[in-house]
N, C-alpha and C positions, 0 to 999 in steps of 0.2 A: 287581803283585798278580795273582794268579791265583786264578780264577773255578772253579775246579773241584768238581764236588759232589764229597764222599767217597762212594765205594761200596763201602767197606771193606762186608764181611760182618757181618751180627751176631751168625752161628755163628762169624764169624773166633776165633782163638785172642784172650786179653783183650792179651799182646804184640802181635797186628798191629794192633787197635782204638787203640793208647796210641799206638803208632807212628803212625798215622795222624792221633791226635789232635795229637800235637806239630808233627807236619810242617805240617800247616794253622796250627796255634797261632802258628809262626814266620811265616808267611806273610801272617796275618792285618795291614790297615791299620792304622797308629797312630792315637793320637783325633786328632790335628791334619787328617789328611787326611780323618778322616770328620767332622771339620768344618768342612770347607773344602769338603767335596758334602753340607754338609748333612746330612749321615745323625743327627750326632749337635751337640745346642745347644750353642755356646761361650757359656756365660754361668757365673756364680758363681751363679746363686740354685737355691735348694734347687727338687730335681725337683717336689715339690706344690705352689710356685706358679709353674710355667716355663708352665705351661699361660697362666695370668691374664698373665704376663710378655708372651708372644707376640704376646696378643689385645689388650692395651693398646698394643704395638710398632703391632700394624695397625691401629690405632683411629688414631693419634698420627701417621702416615702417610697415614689417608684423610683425615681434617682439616689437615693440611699443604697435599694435592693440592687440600682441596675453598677453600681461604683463596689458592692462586695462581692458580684459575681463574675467582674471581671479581674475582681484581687484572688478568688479562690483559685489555691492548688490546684496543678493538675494530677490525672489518676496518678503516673510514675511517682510523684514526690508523696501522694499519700500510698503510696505502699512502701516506698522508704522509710516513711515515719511507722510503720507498721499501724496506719490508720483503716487501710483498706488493705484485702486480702491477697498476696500476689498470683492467688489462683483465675483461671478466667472460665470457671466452672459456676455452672447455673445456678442462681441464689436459693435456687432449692435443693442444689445438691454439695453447694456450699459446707454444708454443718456435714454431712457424709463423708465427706474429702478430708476436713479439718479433723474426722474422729477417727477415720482411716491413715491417716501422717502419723496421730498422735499412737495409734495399736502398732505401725511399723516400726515408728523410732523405740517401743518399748520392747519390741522384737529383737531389734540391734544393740539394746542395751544388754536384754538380757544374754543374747548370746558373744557379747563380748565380754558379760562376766562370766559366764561360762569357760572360755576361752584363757581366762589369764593369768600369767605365771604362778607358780604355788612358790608363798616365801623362800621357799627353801632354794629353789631358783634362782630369787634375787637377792639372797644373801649368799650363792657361792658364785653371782656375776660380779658382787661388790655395788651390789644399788642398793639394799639392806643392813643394819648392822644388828646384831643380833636381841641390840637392846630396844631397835624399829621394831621385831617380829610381833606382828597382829594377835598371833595364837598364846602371847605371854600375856597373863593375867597383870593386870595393872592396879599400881599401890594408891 
């Protein structure tokens, strides 16, 4: 579609004005697209009550919004669901926290492998049997 004002003359001869009028005429969007930007209501009801139509549309909309915000969780049940973060640390230092947990807990892992019994320990506590031992190559 093309945007263009006419600047046909108004002294133009009434041929260039009709010419000009057709050329735009053709040009002109169909109703589908000027209701698809809105320009123009897709609906069947008569023009003098599209107005009430509208404003009951947006009535019927704000009491939808106002009926799921008073159903939404509160913060406690979405950190239970693990939907919010149980931290109360600034949403910008949010991802910092979360990467600093995640370097501690790899900390703790590592140094409890570090830390723990050698087979040979727990095969002569009797938590191992010799045919458990980790370090025997498997058939």
């Amino acid at each position: 579609m093309i945007n263009a004002v006419d600047e046909t003359s108004l002294a133009a001869s009434p041929i260039e004005r009709r010419n000009s009028l057709e050329k735009h005429l053709l040009n002109r969007p169909d109703p589908q697209d000027l209701k698809e930007r809105h320009i123009l209501l897709d609906t069947n009801v008569a023009p003098s009550i599209q107005a009430a139509r509208q404003e009951l549309d947006r009535q019927r909309t704000t009491d939808n919004l106002k009926k799921h915000l008073e159903h939404r969780p509160d913060r406690e049940e979405l950190v239970e669901r693990n939907i919010l973060p149980h931290t109360n640390a600034a949403p910008a230092l949010q991802a910092h926290a979360r990467e600093l947990e995640k370097h501690m807990l790899a900390d703790q892992l590592d140094q409890k492998i570090q830390n723990r019994p050698q087979p040979e320990d727990l095969m002569a506590q009797g938590i191992l049997t010799e045919d458990e031992d980790p370090r025997r190559p498997s058939i």
